[in-house]
CHARMM-style PDB file with segment names, atoms N, HN, CA, C and O in Angstrom:
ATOM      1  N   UNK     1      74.356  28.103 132.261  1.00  0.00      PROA
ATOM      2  CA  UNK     1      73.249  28.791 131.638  1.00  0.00      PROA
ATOM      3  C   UNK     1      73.591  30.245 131.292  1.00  0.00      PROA
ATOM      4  O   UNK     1      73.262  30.501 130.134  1.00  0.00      PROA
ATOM      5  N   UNK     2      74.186  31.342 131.984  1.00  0.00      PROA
ATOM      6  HN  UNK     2      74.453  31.133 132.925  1.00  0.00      PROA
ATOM      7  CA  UNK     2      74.800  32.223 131.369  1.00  0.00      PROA
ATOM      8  C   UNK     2      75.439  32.519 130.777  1.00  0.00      PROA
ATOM      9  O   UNK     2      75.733  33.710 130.671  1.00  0.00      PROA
ATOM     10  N   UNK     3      76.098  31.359 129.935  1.00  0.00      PROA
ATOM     11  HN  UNK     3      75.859  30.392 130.021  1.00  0.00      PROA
ATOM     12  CA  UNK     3      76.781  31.571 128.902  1.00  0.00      PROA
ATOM     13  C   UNK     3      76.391  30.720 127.445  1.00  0.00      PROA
ATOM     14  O   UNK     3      77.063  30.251 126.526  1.00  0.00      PROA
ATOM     15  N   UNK     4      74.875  30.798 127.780  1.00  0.00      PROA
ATOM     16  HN  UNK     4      74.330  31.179 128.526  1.00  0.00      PROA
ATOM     17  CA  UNK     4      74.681  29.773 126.818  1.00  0.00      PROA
ATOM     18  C   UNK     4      73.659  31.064 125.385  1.00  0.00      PROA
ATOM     19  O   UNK     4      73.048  30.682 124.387  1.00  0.00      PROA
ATOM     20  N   UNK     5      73.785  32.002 125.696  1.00  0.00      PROA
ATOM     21  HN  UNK     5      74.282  32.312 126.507  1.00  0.00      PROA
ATOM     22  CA  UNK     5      73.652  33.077 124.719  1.00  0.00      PROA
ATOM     23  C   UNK     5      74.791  32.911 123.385  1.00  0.00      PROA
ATOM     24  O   UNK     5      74.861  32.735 122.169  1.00  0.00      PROA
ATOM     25  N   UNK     6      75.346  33.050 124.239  1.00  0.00      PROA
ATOM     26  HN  UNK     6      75.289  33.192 125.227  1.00  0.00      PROA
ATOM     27  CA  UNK     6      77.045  33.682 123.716  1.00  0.00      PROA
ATOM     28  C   UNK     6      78.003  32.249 123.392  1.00  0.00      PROA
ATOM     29  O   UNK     6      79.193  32.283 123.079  1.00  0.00      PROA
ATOM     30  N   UNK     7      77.330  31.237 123.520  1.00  0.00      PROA
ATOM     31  HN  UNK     7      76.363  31.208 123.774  1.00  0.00      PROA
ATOM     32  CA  UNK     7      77.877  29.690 123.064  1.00  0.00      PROA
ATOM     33  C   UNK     7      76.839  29.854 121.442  1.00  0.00      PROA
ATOM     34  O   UNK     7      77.324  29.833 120.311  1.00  0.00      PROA
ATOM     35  N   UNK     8      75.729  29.971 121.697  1.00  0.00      PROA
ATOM     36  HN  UNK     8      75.335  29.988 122.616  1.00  0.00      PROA
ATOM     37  CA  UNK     8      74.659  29.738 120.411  1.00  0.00      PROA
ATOM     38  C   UNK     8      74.979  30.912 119.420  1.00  0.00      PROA
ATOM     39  O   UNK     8      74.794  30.703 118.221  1.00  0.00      PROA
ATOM     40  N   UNK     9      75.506  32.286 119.889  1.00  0.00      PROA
ATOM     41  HN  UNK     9      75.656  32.456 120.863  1.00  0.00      PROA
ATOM     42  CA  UNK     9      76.426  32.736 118.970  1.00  0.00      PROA
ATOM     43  C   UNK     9      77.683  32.637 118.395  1.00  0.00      PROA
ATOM     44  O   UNK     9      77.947  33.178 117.322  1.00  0.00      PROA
ATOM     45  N   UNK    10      78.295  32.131 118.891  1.00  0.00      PROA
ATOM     46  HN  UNK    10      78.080  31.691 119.763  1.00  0.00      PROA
ATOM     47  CA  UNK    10      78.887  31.565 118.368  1.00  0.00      PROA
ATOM     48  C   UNK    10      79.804  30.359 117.569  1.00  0.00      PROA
ATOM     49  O   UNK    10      80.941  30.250 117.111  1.00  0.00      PROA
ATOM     50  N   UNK    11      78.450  29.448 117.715  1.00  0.00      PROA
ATOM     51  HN  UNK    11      77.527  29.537 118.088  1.00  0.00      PROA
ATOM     52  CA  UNK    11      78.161  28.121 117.249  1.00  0.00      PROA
ATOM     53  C   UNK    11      77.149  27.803 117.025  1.00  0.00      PROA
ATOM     54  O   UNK    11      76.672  26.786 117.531  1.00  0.00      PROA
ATOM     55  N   UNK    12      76.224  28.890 115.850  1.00  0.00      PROA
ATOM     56  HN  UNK    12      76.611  29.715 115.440  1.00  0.00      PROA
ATOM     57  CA  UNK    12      74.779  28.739 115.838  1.00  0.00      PROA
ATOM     58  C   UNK    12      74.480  27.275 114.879  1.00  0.00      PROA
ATOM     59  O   UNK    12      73.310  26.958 114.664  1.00  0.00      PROA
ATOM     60  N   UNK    13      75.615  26.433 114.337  1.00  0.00      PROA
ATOM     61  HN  UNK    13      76.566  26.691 114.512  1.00  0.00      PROA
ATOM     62  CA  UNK    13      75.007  25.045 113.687  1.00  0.00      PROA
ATOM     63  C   UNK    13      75.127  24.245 114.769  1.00  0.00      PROA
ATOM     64  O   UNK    13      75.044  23.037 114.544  1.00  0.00      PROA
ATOM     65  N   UNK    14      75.348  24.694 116.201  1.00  0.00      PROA
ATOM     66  HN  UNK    14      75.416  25.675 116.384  1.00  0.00      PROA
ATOM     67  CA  UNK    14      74.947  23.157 117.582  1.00  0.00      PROA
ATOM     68  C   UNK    14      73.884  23.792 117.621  1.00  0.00      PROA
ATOM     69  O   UNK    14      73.705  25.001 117.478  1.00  0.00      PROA
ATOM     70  N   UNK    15      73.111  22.923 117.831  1.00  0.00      PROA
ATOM     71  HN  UNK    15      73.257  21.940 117.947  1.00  0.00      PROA
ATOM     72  CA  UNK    15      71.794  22.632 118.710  1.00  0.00      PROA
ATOM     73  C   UNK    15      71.484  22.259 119.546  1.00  0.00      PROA
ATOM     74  O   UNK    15      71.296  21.043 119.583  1.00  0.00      PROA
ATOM     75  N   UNK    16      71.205  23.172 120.885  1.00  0.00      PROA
ATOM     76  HN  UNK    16      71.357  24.160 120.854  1.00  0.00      PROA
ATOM     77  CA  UNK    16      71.349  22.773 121.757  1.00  0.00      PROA
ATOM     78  C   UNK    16      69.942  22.997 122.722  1.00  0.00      PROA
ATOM     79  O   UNK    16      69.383  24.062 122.983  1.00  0.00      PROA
ATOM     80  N   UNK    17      69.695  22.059 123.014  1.00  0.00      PROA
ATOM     81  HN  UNK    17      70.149  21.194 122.801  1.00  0.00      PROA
ATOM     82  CA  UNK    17      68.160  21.712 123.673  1.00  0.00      PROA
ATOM     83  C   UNK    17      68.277  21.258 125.443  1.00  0.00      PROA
ATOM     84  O   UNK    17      68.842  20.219 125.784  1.00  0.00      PROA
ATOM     85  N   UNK    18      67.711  22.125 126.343  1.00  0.00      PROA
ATOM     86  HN  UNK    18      67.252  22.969 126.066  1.00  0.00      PROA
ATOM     87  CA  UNK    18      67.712  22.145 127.328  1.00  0.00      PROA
ATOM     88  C   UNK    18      66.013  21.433 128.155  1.00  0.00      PROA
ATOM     89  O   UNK    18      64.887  21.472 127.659  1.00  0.00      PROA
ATOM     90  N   UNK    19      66.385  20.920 129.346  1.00  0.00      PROA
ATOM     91  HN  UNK    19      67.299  20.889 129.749  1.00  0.00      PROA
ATOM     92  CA  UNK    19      65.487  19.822 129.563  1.00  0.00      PROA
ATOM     93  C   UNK    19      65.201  19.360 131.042  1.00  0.00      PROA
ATOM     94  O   UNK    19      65.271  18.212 131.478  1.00  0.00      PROA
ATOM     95  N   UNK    20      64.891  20.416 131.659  1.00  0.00      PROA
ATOM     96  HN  UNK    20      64.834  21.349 131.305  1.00  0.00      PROA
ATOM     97  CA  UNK    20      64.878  19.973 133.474  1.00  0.00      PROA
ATOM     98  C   UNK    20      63.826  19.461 134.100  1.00  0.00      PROA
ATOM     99  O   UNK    20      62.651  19.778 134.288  1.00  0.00      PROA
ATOM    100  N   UNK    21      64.786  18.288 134.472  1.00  0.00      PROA
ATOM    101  HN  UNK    21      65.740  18.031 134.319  1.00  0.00      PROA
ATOM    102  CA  UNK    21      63.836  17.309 135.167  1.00  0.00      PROA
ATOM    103  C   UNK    21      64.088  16.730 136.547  1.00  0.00      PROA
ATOM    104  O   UNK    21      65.237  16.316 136.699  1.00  0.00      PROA
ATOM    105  N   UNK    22      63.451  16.635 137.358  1.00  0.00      PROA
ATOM    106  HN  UNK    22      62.518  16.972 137.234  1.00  0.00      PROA
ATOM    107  CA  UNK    22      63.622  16.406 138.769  1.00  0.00      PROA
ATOM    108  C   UNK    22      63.375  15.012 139.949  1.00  0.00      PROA
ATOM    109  O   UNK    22      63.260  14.982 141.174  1.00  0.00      PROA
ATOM    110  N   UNK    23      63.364  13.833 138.765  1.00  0.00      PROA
ATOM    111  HN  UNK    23      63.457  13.857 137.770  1.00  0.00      PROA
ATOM    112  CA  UNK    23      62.775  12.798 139.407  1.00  0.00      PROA
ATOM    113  C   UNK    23      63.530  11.527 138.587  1.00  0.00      PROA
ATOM    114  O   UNK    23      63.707  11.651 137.375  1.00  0.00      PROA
ATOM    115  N   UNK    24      63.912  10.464 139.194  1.00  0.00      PROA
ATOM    116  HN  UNK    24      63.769  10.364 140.178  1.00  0.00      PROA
ATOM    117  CA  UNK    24      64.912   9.371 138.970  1.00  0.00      PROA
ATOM    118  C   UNK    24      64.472   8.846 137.319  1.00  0.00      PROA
ATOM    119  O   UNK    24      65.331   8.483 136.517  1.00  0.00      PROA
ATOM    120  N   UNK    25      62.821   8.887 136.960  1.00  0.00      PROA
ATOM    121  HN  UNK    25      62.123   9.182 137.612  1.00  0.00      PROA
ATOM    122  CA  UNK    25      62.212   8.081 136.259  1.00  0.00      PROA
ATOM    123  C   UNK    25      62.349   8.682 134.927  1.00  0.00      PROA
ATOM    124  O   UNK    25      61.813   8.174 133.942  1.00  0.00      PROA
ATOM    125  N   UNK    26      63.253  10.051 134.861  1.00  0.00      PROA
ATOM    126  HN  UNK    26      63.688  10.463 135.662  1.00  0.00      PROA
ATOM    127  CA  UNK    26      63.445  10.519 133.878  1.00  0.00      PROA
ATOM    128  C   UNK    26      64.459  10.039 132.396  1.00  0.00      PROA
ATOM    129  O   UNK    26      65.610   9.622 132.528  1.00  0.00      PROA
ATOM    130  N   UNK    27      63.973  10.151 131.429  1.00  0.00      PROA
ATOM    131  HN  UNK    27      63.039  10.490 131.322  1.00  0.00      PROA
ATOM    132  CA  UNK    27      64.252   9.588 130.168  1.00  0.00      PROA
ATOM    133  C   UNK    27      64.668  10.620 129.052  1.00  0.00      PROA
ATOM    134  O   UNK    27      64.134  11.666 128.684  1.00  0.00      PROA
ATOM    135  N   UNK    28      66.077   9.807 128.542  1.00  0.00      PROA
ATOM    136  HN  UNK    28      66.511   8.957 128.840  1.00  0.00      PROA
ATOM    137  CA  UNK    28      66.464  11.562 127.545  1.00  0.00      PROA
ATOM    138  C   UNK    28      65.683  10.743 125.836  1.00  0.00      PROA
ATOM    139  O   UNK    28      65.325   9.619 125.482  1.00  0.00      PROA
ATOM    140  N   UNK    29      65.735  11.842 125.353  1.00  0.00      PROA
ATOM    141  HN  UNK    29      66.025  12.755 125.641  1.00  0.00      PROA
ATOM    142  CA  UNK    29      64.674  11.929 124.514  1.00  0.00      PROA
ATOM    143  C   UNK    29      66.068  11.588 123.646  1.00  0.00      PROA
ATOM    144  O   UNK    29      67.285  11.640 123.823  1.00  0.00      PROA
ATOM    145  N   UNK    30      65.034  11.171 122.500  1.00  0.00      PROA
ATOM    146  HN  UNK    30      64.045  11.128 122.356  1.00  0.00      PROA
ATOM    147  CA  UNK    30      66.066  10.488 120.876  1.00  0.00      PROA
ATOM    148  C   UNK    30      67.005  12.010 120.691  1.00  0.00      PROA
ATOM    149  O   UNK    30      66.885  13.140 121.166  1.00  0.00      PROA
ATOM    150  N   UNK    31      67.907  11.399 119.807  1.00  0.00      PROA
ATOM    151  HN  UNK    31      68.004  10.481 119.422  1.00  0.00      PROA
ATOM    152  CA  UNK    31      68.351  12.107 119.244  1.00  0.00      PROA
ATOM    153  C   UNK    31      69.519  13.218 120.626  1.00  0.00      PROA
ATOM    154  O   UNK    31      70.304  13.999 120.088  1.00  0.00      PROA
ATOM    155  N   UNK    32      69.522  13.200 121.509  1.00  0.00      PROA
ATOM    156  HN  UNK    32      68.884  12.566 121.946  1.00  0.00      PROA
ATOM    157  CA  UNK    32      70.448  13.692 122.707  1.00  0.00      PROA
ATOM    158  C   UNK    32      71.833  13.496 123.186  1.00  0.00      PROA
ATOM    159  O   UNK    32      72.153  12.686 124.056  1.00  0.00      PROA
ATOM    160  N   UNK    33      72.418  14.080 122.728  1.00  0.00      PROA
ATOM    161  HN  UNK    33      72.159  14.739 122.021  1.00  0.00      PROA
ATOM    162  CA  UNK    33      74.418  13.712 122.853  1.00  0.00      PROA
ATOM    163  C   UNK    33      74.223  13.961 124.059  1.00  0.00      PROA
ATOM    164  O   UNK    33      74.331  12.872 124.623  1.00  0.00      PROA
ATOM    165  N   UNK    34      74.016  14.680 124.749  1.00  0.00      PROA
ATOM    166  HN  UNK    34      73.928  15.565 124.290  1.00  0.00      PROA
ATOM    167  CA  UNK    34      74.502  15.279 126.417  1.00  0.00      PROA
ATOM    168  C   UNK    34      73.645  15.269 127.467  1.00  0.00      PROA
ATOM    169  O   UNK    34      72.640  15.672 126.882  1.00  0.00      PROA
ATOM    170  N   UNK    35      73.326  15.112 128.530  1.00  0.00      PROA
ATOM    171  HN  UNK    35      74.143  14.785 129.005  1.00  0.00      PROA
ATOM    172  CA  UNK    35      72.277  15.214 129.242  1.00  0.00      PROA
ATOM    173  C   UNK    35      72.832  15.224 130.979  1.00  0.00      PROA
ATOM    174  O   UNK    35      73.652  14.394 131.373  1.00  0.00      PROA
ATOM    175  N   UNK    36      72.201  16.356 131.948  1.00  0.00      PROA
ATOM    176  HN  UNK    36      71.535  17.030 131.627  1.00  0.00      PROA
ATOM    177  CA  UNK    36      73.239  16.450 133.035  1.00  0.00      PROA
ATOM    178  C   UNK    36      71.943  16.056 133.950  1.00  0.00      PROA
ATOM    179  O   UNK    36      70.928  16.728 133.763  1.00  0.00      PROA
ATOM    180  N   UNK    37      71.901  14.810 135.116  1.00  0.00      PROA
ATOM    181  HN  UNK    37      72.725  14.265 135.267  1.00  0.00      PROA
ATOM    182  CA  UNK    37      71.076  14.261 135.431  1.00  0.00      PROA
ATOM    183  C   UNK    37      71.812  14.820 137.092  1.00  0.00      PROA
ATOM    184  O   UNK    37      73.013  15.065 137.209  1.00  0.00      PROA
ATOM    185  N   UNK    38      70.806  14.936 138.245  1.00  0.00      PROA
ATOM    186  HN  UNK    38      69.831  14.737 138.150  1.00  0.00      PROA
ATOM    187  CA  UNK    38      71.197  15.387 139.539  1.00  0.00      PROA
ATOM    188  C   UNK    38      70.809  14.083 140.369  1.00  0.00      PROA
ATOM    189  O   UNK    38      69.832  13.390 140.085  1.00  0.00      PROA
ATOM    190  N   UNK    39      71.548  13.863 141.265  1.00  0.00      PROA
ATOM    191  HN  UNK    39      72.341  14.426 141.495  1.00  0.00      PROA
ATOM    192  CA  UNK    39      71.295  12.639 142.153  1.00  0.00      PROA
ATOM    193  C   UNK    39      72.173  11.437 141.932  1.00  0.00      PROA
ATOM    194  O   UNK    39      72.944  11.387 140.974  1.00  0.00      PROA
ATOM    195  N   UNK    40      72.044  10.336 142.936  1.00  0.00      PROA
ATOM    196  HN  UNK    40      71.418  10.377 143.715  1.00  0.00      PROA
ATOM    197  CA  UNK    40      72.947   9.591 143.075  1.00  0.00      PROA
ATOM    198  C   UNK    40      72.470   8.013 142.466  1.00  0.00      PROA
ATOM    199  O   UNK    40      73.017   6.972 142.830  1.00  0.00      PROA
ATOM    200  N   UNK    41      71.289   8.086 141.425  1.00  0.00      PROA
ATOM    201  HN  UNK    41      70.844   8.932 141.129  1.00  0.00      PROA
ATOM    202  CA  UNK    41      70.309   7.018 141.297  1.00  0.00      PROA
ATOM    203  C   UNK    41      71.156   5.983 139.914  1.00  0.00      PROA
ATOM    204  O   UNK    41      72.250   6.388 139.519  1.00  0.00      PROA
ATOM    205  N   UNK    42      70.806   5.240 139.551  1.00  0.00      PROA
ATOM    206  HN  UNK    42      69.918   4.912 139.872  1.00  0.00      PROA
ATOM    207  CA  UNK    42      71.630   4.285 138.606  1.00  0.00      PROA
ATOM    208  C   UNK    42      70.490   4.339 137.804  1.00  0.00      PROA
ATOM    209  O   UNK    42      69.281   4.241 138.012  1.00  0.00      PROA
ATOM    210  N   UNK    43      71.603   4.624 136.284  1.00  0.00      PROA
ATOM    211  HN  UNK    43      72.585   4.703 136.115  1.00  0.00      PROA
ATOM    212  CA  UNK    43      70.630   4.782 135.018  1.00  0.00      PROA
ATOM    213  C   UNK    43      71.485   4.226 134.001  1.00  0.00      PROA
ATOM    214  O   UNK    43      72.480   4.611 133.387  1.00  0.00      PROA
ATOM    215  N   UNK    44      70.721   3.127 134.029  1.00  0.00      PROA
ATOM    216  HN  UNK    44      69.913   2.814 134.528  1.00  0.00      PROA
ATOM    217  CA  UNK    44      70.884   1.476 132.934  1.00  0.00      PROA
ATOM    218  C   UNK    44      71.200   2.307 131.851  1.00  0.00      PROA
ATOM    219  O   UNK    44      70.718   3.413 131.610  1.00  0.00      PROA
ATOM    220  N   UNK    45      72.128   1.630 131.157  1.00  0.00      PROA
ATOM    221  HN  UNK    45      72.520   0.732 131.353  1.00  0.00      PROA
ATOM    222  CA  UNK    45      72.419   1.942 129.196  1.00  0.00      PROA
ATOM    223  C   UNK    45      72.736   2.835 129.145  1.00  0.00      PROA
ATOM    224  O   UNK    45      72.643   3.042 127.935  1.00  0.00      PROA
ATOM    225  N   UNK    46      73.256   4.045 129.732  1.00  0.00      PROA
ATOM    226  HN  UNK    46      73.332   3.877 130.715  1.00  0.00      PROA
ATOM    227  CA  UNK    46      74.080   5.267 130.080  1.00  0.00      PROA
ATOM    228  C   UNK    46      75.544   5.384 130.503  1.00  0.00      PROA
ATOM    229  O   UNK    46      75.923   4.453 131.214  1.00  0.00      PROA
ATOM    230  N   UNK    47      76.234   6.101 130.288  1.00  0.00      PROA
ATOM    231  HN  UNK    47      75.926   6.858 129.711  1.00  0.00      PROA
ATOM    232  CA  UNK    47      77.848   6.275 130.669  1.00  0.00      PROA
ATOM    233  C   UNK    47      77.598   7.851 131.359  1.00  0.00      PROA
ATOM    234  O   UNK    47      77.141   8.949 131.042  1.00  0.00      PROA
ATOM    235  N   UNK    48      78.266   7.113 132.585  1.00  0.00      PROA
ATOM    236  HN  UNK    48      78.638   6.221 132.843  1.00  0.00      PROA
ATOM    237  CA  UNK    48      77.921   9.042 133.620  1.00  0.00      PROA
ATOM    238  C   UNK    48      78.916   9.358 133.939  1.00  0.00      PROA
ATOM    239  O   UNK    48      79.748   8.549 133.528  1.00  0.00      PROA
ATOM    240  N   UNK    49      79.360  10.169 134.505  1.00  0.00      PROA
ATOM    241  HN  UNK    49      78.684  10.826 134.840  1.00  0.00      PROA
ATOM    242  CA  UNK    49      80.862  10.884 135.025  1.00  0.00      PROA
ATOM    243  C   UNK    49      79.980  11.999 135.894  1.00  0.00      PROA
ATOM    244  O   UNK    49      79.047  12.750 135.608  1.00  0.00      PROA
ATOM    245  N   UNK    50      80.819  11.697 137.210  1.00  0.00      PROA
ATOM    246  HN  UNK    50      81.577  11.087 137.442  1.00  0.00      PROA
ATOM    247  CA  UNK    50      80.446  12.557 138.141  1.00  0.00      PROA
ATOM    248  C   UNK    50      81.232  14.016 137.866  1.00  0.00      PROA
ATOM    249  O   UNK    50      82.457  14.119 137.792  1.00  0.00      PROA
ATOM    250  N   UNK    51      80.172  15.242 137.714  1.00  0.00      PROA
ATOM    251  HN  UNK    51      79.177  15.158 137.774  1.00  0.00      PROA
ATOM    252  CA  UNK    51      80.697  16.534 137.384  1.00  0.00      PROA
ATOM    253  C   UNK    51      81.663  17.607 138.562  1.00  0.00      PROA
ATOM    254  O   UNK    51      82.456  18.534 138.397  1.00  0.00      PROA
ATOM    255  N   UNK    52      81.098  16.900 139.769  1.00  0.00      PROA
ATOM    256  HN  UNK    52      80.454  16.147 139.904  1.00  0.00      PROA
ATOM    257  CA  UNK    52      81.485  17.533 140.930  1.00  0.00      PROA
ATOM    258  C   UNK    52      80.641  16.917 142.158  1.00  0.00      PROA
ATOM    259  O   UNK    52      79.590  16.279 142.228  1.00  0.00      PROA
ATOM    260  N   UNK    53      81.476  17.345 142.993  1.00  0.00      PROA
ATOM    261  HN  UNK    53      82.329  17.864 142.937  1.00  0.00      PROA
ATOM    262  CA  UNK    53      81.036  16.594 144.564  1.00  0.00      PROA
ATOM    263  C   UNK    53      80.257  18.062 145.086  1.00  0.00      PROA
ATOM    264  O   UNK    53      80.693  19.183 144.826  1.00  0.00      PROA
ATOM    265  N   UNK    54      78.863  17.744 145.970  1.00  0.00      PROA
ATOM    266  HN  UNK    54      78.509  16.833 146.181  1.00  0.00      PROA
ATOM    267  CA  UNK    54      78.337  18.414 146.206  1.00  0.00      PROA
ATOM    268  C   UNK    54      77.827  18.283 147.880  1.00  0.00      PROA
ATOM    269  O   UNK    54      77.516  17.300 148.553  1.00  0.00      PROA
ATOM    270  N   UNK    55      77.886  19.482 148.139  1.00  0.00      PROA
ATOM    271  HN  UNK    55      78.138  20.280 147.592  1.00  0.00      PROA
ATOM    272  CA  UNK    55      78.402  19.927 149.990  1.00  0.00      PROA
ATOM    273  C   UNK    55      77.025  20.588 150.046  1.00  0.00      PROA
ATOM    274  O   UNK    55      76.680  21.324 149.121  1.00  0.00      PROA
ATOM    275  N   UNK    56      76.089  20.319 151.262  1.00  0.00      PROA
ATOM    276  HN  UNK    56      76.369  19.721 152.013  1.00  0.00      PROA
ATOM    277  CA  UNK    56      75.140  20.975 152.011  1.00  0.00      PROA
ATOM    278  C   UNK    56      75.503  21.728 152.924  1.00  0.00      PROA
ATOM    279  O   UNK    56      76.440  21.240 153.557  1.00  0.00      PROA
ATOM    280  N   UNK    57      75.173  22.722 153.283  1.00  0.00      PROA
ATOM    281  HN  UNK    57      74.412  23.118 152.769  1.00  0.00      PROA
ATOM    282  CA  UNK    57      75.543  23.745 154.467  1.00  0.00      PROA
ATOM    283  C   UNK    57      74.218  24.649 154.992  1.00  0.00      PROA
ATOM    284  O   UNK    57      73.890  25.713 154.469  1.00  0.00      PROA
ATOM    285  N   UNK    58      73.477  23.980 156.198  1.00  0.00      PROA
ATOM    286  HN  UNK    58      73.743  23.115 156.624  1.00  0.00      PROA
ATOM    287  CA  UNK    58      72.462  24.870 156.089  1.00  0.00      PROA
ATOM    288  C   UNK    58      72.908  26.267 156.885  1.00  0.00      PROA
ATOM    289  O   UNK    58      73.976  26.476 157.458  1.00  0.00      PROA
ATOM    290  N   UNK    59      71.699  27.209 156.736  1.00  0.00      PROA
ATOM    291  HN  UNK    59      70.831  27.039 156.270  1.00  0.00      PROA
ATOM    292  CA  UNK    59      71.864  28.418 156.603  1.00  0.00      PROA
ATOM    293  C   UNK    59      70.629  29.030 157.372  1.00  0.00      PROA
ATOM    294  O   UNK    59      69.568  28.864 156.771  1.00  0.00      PROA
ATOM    295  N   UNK    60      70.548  29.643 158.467  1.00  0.00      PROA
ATOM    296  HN  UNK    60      71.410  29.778 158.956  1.00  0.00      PROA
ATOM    297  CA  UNK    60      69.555  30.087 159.436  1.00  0.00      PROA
ATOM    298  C   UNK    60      69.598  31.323 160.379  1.00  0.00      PROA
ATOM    299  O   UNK    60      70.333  31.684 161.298  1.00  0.00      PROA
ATOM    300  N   UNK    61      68.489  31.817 159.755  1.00  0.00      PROA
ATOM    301  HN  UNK    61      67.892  31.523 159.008  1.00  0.00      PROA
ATOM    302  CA  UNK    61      68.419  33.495 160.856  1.00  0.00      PROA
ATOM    303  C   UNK    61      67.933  32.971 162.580  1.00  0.00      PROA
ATOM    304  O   UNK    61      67.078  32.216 163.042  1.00  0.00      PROA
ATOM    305  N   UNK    62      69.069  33.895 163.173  1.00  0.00      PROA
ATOM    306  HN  UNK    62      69.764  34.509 162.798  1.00  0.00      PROA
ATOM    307  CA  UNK    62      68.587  33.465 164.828  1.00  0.00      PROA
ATOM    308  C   UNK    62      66.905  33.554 165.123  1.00  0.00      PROA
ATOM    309  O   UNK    62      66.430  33.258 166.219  1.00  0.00      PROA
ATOM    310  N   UNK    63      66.196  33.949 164.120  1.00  0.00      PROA
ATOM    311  HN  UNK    63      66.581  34.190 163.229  1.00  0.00      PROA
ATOM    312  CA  UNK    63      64.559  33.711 164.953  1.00  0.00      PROA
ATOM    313  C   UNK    63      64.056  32.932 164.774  1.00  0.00      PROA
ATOM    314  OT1 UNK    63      62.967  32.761 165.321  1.00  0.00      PROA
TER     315      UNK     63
END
């Protein structure tokens, strides 16, 4: 996302449409080359590639 100024300048004929959604039942809209979905859920008629492996570490003040 911080570099998505400075991508649209300098490729102002992509179009690029952003879209956050937080729940398995989610659906990409017509017309969508790319779409980055979070979670481990199976989504029929799609080709996914995992972007990166992701590590929890919690984090707590002694009180």
């Amino acid at each position: 996302m911080p570099r998505l100024s400075s991508f649209n300048r300098a490729y102002p004929d992509i179009d690029v449409r952003i879209q956050a959604v937080d729940h398995d039942g989610a659906k990409m809209a017509d017309g969508v080359d790319v779409a980055i979905f979070y979670g481990y859920s199976n989504w029929p008629g799609l080709r996914t590639d995992r972007l990166y492996a992701e590590y929890l570490i919690p984090v707590c003040a002694p009180d």
